[in-house]
N, C-alpha and C positions, 0 to 999 in steps of 0.2 A: 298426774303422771307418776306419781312417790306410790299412788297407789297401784299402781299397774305393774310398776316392778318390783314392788313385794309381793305381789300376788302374784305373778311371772317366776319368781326363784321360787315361791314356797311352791307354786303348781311342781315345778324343775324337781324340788326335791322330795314330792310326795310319789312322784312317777316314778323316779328312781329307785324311792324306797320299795316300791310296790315292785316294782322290774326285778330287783334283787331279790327280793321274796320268789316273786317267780323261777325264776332262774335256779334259786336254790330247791325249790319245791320239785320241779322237775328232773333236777338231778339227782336229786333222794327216788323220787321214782324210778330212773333208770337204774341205780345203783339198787334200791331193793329188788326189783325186777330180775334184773339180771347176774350179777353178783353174788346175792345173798339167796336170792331164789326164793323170796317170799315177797311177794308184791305191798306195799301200803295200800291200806283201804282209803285213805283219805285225798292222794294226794292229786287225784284225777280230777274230782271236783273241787278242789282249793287250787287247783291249776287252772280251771274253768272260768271259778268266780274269778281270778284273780286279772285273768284277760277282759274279763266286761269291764273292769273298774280299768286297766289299762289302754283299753280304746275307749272307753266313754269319755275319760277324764284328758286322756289324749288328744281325742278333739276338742275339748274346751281347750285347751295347751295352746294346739294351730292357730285355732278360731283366734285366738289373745294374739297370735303373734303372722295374722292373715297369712298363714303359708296353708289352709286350709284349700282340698280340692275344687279347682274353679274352673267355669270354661271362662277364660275372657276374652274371645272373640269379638264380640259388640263392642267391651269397653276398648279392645286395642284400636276401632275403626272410630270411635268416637271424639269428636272435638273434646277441649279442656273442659269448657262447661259442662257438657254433656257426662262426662266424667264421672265429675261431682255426684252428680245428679243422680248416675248409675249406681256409685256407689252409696250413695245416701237410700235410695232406694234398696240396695240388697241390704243395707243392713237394718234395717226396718223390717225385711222379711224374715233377717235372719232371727233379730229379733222378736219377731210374733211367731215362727216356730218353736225357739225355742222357749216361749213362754207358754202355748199351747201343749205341745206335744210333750217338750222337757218338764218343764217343772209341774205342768197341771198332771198332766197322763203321768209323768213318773213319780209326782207324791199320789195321785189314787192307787199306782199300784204298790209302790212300798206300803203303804198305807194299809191297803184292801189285806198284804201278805199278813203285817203286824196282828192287823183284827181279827183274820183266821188262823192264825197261828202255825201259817205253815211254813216248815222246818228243811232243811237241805236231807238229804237221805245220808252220806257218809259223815257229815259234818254234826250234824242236827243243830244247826243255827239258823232261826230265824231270815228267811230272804228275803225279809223287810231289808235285812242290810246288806244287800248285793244290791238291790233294789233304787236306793235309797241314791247310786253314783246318778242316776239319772237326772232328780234336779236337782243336785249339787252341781251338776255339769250344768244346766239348763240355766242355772242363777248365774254362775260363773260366764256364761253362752251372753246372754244381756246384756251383764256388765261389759264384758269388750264390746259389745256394737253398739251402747251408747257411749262410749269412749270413743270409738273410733265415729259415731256420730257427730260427737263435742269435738275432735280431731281430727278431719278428717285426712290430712294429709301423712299423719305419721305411720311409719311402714308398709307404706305402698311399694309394693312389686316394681 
C-alpha cells in the first residue's frame, strides 16, 4: 500500500510538471504568434509530444486510482459475489492489455524508432522518447491491477 502512494504522488507530480510545461509552451506560442509576430518553430510539436505523455500517463494515473472510464451497468445489477468476481475479471483483462498492447506494442515501437533513428522534424529528437510513455504507462497499467487484484476492495466506486 506504501507502494501505491508513492507511486500515486510521484505519478501527481510528474503530470503536473508535464501540465506546467505545457501550459507554458503554448503560451510562448500564443505570445510569439501574436504579439511579437514571429511564430516559434518548435512549439507546436513540443505541445504535441507533450499531450501524448499527458494522456498516456494520465491514464495510468486513473487506472491507479479506478476513476478510469467504465460502463458499470452489469457490475451495479450484480450480487456481492458476483462483484468480485467482475471485478477480478476486468482486471486481468485490463491487465493482459496492457501488457500486450502497452508495454509489448509500445517498446517495439519506441524501439523500432531508436533502431531507425527517426527524429521529430522541428525538435530533432529521437521519437523513441515520445514513444517510450507507452510502456512506462503499460508497467505502471499492471502494477495497479495486481494491486487492486491483491486488494480488491480498496477504491471502489
Amino acid at each position: 500500500m506504501k507502494i501505491k502512494q508513492t507511486l500515486d504522488r510521484y505519478l501527481e507530480k510528474v503530470l503536473i510538471f508535464i501540465m506546467s510545461i505545457l501550459v507554458l509552451d503554448v503560451l510562448w506560442q500564443v505570445l510569439s504568434r501574436y504579439i511579437l509576430s514571429s511564430p516559434s518553430s518548435f512549439t507546436d510539436e513540443l505541445a504535441g509530444f507533450l499531450l501524448i505523455w499527458v494522456g498516456i500517463l494520465g491514464a495510468a494515473y486513473v487506472a491507479g486510482q479506478r476513476q478510469h472510464l467504465a460502463i458499470d451497468l452489469l457490475i451495479q445489477k450484480s450480487s456481492a459475489a458476483n462483484q468480485s468476481r467482475l471485478y477480478l475479471f476486468i482486471n486481468i483483462c485490463i491487465a493482459l492489455f496492457a501488457i500486450t498492447v502497452m508495454v509489448v506494442g509500445g517498446a517495439w515501437l519506441a524501439i523500432t524508432r531508436f533502431q531507425f533513428e527517426v527524429t521529430s522534424a522541428a525538435l530533432q529528437i529521437p521519437l523513441g522518447y515520445v514513444y517510450l510513455v507507452m510502456p512506462i504507462s503499460g508497467i505502471l497499467i499492471v502494477y495497479y491491477s495486481i494491486y487492486f487484484i491483491i486488494h480488491p476492495n480498496e477504491n471502489l466506486a
